[in-house]
C-alpha positions in Angstrom: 295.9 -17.4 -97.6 296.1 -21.1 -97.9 292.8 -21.5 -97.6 291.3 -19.1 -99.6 289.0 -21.2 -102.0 289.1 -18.3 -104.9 292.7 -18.2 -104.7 293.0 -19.7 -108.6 290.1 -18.0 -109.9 291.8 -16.0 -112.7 294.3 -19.0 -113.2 294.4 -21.7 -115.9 295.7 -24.7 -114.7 295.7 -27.9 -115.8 293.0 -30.8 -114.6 293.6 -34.3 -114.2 291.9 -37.5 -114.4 293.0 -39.0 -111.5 294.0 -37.4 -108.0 295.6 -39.4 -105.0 295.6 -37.5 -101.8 297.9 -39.2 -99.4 298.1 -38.1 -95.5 294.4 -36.8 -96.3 293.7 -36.3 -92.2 296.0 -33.5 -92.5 294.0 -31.4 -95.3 292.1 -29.0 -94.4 288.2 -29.5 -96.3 288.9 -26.2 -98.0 292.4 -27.8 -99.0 290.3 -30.4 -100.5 287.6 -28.3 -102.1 290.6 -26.6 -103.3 292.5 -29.0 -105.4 288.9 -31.0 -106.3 287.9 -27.7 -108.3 290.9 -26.6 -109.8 292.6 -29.3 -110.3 290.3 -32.5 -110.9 289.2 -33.2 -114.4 285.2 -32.9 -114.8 285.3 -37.1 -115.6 288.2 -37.9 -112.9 288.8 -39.1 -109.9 290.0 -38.0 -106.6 290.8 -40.6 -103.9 291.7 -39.5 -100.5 293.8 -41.9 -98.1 293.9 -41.2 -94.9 293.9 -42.6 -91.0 292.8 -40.9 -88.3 295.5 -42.3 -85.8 297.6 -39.6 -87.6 295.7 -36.6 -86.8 298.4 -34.6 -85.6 297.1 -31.4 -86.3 293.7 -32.2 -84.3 291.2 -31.9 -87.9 287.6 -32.7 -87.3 286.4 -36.5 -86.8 283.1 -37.6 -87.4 280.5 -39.1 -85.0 282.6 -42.7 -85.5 286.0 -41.1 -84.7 286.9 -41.4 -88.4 288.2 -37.8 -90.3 286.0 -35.7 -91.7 285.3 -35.6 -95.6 283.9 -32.8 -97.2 280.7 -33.7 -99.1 280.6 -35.4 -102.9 283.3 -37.9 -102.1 281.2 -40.9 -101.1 281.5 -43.2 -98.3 284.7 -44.0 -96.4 286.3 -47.6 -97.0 287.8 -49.1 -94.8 291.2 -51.0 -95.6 291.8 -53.2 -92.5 295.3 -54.7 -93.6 298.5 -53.1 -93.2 301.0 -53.9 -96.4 303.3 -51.2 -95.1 304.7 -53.6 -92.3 306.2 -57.0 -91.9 304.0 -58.6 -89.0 307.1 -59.0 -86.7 308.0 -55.1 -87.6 308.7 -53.7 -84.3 308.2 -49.7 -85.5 304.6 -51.4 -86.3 304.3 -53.0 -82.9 305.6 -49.6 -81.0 302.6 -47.2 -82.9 300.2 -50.3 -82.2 301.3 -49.9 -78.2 301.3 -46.0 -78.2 297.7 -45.9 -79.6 296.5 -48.3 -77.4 298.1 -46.2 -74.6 297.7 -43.2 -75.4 295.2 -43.0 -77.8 292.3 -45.8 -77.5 289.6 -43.0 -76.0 289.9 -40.8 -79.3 290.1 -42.9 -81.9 288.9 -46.8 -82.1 291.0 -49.3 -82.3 292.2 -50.9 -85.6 292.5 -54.3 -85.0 294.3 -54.8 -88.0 295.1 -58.5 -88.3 298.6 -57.9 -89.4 299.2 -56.2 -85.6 300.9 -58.3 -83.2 301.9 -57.1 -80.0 305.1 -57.8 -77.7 306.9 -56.6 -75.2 310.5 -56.4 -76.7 310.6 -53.4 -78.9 314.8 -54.5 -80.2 316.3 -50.9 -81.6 313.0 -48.5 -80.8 313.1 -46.4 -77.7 310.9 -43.4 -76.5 312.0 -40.4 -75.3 310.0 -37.7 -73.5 310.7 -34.0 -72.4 308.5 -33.3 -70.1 306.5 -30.1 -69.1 307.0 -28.0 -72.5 307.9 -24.3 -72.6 308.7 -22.4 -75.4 311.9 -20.8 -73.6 312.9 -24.9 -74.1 312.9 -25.0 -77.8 316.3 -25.1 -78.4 317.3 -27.1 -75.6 314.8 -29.9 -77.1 316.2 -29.3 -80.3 319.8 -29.8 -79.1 318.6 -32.9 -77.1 316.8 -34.4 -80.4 320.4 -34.0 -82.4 322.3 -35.1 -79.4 320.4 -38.7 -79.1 320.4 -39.2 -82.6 324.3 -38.5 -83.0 324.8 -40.9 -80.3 322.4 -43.6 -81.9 323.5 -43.4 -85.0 319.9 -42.7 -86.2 319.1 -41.0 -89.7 316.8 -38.3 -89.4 313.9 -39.3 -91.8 314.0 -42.4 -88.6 313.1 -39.8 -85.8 309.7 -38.6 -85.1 308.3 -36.2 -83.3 305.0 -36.2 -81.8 302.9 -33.2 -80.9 299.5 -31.7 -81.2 300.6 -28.1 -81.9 301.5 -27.4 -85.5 303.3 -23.9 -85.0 305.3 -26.1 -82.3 306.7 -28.6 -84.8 307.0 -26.3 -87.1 309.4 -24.2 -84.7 310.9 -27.5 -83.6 311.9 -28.4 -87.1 313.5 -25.0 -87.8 315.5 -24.9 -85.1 317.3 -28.5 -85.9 317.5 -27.6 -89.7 
């Protein structure tokens, strides 16, 4: 339904000259396509941010492991800095580590200079579950609540990593 391109056919809407598209890995092209024609004034401009090393829902990549962009929006380019992080951030220094673990045969490497690694990680831990089963959903969702009770951490500081959409989908309905 989502993804039905004609879906605002017989609707007036109203266009704008400028478009950001945060998180863009996560659109689908015909997301994209979308919003670009119903949306998008016929002057304006659409920019799409996004970074592969998020691709949580497993969209297409190109032939240089970057995500896909549907045709007409130019060339990719690339922003090599992060300005999100203090260099001594250690949430920074933890997703640097897991994609170098976990993640350096999908996707290249950033090397962005603002990276430093280290060992200590002060405050940040990793927790995993194990072989998953959806007879454990609740029981993951109970543990999730239970560790952040007892370490005092606010939800929009947890995350929850998985490759399956419908899964953290489920996963978030049963904490909420």
């Amino acid at each position: 339904y989502y993804s039905n391109e004609a879906i605002l056919d017989n609707y007036a809407v109203d266009r704008y000259k400028t478009i950001l598209i945060d998180e863009a890995q996560d659109y689908k092209p015909e997301w994209q396509r979308i919003i670009r024609k119903n949306f998008l004034a016929e002057d304006g401009e659409m920019v799409l941010f996004a970074d592969e090393k998020q691709n949580i829902y497993e969209r297409a990549v190109d032939e240089e492991k970057r995500a896909s962009i549907i045709s007409g929006f130019g060339r990719w380019q690339r922003l090599s800095k992060s300005f999100r992080y203090k260099q001594d951030s250690p949430v920074l220094q933890l997703s640097v580590a897991f994609q170098k673990q976990f993640l350096s045969e999908k996707y290249i490497f950033d090397g962005d200079e603002s990276y430093q690694q280290t060992a200590f990680l002060p405050g940040i831990s990793l927790s995993t579950v194990g072989t998953w089963s959806a007879g454990r959903l609740l029981d993951v969702a109970e543990l999730i609540v239970a560790i952040a009770k007892r370490e005092c951490i606010h939800p929009n500081d947890i995350t929850i990593v998985s490759s399956k959409e419908d899964l953290l989908r489920e996963v978030d309905f049963a904490i909420r």
